[in-house]
VOSE-919429 format. One record per residue: residue in one letter; x, y, z of N, C-alpha, C in turn. Coordinates in nm, 4 decimals, decimal comma, always signed. Example, Ala and Ser with C-alpha at 12.3 -4.5 7.8 and 13.67 -1.06 7.14 Angstrom:
2
resn;n.x;n.y;n.z;ca.x;ca.y;ca.z;c.x;c.y;c.z
A;+1,3190;-0,5690;+0,7800;+1,2300;-0,4500;+0,7800;+1,3200;-0,3300;+0,7800;
S;+1,2850;-0,2250;+0,7080;+1,3670;-0,1060;+0,7140;+1,2900;+0,0030;+0,7870;
***
This chain:
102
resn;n.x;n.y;n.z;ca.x;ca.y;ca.z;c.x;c.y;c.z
X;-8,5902;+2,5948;-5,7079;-8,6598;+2,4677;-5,6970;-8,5671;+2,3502;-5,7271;
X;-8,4911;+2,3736;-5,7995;-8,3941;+2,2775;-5,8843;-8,2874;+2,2321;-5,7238;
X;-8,2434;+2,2837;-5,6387;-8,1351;+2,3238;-5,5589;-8,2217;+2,2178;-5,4376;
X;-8,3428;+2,2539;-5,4748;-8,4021;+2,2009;-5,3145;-8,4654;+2,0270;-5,2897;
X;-8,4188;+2,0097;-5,2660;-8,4056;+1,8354;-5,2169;-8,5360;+1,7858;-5,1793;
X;-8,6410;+1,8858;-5,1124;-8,7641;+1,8602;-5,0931;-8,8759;+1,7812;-5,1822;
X;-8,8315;+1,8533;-5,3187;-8,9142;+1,8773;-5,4302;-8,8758;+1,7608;-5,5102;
X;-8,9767;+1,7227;-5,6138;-8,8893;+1,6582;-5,7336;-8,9034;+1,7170;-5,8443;
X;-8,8274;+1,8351;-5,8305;-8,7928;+1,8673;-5,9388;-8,6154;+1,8071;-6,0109;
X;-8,6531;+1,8231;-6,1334;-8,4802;+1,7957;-6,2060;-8,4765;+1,8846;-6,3195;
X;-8,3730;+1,8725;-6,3960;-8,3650;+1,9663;-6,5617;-8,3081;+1,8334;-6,6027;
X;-8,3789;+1,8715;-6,7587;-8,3195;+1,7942;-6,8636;-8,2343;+1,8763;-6,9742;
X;-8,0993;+1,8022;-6,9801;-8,0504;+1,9461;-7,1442;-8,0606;+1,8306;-7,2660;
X;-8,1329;+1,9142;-7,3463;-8,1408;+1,8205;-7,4999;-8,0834;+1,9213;-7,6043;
X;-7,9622;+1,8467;-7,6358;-7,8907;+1,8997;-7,7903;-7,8801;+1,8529;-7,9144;
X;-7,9207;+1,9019;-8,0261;-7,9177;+1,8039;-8,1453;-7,8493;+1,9386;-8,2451;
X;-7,7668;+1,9096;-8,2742;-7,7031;+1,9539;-8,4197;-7,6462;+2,1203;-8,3786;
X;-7,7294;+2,2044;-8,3793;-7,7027;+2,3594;-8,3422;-7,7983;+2,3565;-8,2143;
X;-7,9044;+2,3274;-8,1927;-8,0126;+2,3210;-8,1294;-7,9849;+2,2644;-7,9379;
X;-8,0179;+2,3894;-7,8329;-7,9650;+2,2869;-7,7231;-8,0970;+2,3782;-7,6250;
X;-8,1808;+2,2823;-7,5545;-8,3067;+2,3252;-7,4727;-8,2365;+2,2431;-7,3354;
X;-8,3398;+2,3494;-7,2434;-8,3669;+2,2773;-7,0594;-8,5013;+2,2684;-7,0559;
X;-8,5265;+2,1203;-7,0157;-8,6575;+2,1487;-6,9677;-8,6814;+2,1024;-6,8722;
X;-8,7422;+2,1644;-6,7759;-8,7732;+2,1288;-6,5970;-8,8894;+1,9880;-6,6167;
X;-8,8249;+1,8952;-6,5461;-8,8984;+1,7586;-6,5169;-8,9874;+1,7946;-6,3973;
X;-9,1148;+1,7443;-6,3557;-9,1125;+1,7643;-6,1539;-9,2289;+1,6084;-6,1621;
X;-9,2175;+1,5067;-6,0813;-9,2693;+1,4165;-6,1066;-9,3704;+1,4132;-5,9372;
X;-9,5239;+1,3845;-5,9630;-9,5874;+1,4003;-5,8970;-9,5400;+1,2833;-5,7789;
X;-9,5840;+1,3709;-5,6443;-9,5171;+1,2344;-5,5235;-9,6157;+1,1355;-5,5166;
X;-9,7186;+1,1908;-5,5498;-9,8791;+1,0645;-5,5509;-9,8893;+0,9659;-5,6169;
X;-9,8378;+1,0087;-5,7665;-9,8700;+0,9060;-5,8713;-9,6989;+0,9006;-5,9411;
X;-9,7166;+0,8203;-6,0437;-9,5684;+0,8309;-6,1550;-9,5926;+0,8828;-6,2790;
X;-9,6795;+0,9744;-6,2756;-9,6783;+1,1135;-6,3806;-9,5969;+1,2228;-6,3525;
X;-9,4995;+1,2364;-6,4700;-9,3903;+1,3036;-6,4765;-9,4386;+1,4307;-6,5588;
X;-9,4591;+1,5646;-6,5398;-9,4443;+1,7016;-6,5913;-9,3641;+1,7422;-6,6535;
X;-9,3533;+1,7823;-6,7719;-9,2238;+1,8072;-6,8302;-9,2578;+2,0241;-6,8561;
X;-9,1938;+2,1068;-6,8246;-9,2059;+2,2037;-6,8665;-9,0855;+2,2664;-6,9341;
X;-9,0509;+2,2840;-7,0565;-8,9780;+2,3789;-7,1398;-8,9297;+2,4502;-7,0961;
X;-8,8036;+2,5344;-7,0704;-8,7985;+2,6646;-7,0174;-8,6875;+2,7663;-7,0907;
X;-8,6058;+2,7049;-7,1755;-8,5455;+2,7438;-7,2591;-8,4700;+2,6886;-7,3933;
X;-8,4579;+2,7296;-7,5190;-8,3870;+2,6892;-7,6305;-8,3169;+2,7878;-7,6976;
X;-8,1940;+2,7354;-7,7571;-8,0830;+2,8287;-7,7990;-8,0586;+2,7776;-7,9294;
X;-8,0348;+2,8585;-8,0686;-7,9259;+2,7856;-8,1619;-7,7592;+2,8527;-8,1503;
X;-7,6867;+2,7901;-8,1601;-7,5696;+2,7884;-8,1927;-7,5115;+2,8197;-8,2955;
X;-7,4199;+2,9501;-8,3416;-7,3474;+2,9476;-8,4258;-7,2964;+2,7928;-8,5176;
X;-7,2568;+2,7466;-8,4524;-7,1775;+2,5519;-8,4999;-7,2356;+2,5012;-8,4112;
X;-7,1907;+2,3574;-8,4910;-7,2943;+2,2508;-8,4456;-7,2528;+2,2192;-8,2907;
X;-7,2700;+2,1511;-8,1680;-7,2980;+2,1048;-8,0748;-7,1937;+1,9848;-8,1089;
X;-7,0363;+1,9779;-8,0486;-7,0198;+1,8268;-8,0461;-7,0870;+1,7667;-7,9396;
X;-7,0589;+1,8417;-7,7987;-7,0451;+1,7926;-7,7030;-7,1413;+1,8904;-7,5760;
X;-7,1977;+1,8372;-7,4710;-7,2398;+1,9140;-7,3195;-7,2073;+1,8412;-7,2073;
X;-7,1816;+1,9017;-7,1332;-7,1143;+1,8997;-6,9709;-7,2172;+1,9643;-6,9061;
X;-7,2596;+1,8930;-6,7685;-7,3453;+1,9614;-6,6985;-7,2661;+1,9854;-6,5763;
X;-7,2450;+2,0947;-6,5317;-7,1549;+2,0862;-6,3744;-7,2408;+2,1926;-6,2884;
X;-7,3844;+2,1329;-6,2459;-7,4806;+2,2355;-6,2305;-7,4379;+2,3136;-6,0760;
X;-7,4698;+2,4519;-6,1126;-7,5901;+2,5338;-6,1977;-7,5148;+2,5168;-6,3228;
X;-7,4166;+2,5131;-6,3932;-7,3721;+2,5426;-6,4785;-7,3538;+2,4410;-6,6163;
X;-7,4220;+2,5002;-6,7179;-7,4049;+2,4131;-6,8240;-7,2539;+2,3775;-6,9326;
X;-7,1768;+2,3232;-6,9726;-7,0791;+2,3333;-7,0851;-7,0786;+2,2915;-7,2412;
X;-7,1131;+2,4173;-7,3523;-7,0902;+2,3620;-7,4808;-6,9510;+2,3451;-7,5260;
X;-6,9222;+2,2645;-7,5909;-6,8145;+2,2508;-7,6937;-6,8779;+2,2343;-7,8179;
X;-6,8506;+2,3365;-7,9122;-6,9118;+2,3457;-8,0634;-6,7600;+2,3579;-8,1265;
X;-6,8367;+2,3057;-8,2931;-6,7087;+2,2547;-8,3936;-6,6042;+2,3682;-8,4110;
X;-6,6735;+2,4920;-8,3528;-6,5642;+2,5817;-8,3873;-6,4290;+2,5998;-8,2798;
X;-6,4226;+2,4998;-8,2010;-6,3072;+2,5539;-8,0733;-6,3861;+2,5676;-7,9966;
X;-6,5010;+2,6259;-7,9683;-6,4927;+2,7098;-7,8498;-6,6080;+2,6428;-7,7515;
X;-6,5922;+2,6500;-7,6262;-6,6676;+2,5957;-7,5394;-6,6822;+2,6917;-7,4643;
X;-6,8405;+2,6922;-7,4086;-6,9051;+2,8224;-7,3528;-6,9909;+2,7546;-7,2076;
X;-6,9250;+2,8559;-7,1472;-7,0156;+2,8029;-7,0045;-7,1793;+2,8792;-6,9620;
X;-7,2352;+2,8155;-6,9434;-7,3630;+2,9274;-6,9922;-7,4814;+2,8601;-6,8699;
X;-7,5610;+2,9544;-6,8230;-7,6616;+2,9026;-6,6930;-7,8103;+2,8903;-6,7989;
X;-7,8492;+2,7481;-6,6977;-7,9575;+2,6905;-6,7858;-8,1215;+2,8069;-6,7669;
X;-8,0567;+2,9020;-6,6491;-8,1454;+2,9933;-6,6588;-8,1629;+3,1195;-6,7878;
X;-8,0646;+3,1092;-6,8498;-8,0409;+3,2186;-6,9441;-7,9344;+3,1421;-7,0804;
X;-7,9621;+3,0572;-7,1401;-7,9084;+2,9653;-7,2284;-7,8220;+3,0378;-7,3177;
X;-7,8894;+3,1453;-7,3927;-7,8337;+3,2402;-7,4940;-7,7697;+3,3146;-7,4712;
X;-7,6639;+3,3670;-7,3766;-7,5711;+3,4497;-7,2942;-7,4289;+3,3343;-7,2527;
X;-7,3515;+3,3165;-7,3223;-7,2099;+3,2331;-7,2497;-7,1905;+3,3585;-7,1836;
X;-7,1719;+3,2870;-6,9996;-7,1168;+3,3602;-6,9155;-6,9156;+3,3383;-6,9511;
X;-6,8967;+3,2526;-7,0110;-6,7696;+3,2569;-7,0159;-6,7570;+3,1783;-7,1293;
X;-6,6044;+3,2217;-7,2070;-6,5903;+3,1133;-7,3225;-6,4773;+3,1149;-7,3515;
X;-6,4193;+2,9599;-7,3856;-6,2855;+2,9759;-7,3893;-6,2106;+2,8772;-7,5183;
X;-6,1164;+2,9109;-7,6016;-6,0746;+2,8680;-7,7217;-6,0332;+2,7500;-7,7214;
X;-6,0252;+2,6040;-7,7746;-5,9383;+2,5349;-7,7622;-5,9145;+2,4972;-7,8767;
X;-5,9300;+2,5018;-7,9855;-5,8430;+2,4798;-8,1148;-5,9565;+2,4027;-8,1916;
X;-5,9381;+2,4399;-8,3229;-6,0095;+2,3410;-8,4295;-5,9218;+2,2449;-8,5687;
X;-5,7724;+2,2602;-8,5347;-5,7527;+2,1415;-8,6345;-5,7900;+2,0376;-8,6164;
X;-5,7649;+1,9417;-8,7506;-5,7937;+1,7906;-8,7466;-5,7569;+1,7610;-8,6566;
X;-5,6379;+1,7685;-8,5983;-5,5419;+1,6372;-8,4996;-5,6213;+1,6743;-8,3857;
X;-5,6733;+1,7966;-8,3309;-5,7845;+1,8555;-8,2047;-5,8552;+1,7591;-8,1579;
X;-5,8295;+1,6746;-8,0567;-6,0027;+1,6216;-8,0164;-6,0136;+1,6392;-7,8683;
X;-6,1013;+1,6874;-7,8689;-6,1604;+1,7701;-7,7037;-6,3327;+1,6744;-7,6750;
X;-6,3166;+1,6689;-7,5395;-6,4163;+1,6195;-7,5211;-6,4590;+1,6581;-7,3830;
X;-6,5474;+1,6722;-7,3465;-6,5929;+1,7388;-7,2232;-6,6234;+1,6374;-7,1010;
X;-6,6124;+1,6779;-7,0140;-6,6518;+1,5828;-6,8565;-6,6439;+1,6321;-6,7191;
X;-6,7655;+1,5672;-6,6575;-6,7634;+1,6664;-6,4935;-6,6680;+1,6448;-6,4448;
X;-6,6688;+1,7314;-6,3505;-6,5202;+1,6828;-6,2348;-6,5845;+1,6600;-6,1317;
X;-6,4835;+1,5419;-6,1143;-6,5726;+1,5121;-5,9682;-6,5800;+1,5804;-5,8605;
X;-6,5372;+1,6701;-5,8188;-6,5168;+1,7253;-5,7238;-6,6000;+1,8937;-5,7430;
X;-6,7415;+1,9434;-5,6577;-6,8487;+1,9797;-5,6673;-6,7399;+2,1498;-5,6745;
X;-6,6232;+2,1322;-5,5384;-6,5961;+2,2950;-5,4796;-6,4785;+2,2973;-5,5669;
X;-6,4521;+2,3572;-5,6843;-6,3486;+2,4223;-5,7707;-6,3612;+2,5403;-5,7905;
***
């Protein structure tokens, strides 16, 4: 539904502290009542600095190094994860790329 242009559907990702949910928006075409439905929430080992959305695909960066690529269909499963360091001098920050085919 998310994929199809027809519809209005969208996702929302909300992260606060350890805490990171999707929840499917779909806003009626008749009126401007917006639906909000829940569809998943995760906690995190460490806290949440940062999310990247490069959909389908979501990106955490948590305080420990590690940033996990993970589908908003299955939140609690990193399909992939990869180290980037946690000293002080470390600062990582996440961002789409513009470019959709990588």
């Amino acid at each position: 539904d998310i994929l199809d242009k027809s519809t209005d559907w969208s996702a929302l990702i909300l992260c606060s502290g350890r805490e990171c949910a999707v929840v499917d928006l779909w806003k009626a075409p008749d009126t401007e009542s917006v639906t909000a439905v829940p569809r998943h929430s995760i906690q995190t080992p460490s806290p949440i600095l940062n999310v990247c959305t490069m959909w389908p695909w979501i990106a955490l960066l948590t305080s420990d190094g590690l940033i996990s690529m993970r589908s908003p269909a299955c939140l609690a499963i990193p399909l992939r994860t990869m180290e980037v360091g946690t000293r002080p001098n470390d600062f990582f920050s996440l961002q789409r790329v513009p470019h959709e085919n990588i």
